[in-house]
Structure formats: structure tokens, C-alpha cells
C-alpha positions as CSV (number, residue, x, y, z in Angstrom):
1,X,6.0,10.6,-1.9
2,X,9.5,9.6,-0.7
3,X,12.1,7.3,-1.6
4,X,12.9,4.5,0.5
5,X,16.0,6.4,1.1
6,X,14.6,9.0,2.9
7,X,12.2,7.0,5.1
8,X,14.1,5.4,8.0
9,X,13.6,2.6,11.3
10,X,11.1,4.3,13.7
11,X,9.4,6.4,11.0
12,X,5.5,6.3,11.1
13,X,4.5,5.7,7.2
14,X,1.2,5.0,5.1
15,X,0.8,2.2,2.6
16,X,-1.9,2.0,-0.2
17,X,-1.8,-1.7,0.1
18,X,-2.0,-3.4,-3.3
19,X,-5.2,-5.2,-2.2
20,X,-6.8,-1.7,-2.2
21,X,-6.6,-1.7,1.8
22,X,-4.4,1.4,3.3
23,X,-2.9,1.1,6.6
24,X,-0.6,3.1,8.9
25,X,2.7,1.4,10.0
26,X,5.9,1.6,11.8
27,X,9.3,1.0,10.3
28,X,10.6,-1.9,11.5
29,X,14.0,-2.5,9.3
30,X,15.3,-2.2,5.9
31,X,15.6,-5.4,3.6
32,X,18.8,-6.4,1.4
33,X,17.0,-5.3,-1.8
34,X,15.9,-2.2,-0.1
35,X,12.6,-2.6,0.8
36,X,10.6,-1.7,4.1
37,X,9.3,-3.8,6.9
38,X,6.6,-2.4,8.5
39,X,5.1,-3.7,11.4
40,X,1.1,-3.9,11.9
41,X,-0.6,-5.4,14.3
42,X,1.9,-7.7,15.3
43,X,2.5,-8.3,12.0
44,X,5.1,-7.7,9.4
45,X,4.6,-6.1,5.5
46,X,7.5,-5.6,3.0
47,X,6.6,-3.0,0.4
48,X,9.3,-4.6,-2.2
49,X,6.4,-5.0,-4.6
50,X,4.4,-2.2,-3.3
51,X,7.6,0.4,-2.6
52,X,5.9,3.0,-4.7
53,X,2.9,2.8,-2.7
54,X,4.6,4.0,0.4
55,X,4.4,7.9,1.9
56,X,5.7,9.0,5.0
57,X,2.9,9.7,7.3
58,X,3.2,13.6,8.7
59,X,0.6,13.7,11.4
């Protein structure tokens, strides 16, 4: 697991979504507080609730 730090725009990552749904993302910016916006699907997630959740994805 890495910190938010670590992880930065452009990086593929993996999120144990909080409704018990996982999904692969890509990086899309950092927020003021620090958390991640991923996109999905034309859509975008912030982990600030969920940052804990969130692993870089190696393959």
C-alpha cells in the first residue's frame, strides 16, 4: 500500500471501493486535502474517504 504521496497524475492504481466494488483507475489530479481523482469510465472518484483503500496497480 502507498501513500498518496508516492502515487502521482498518470499512475494506473486499484481501489477497494467502500461499496465492496474494486476497480482499476487512472490518476487524474490531486485534490486540496490531498486526495486522488481517478478517472473511470468517463467518470471521476475521489478516494478522500477511501484514501486507505488505494494501492498502486503494478501490472
Amino acid at each position: 500500500m502507498k501513500d498518496n504521496k508516492e502515487i502521482d497524475k498518470g499512475d494506473k492504481v486499484y481501489i477497494e471501493s467502500i461499496y465492496g466494488v474494486p476497480y482499476h483507475g487512472v490518476v487524474e489530479g490531486i485534490g486540496s486535502y490531498g486526495d486522488l481523482e481517478v478517472k473511470l469510465d468517463d467518470q471521476k472518484y475521489s478516494n478522500f474517504y477511501n484514501r486507505n483503500r488505494l494501492t498502486k496497480d503494478e501490472k
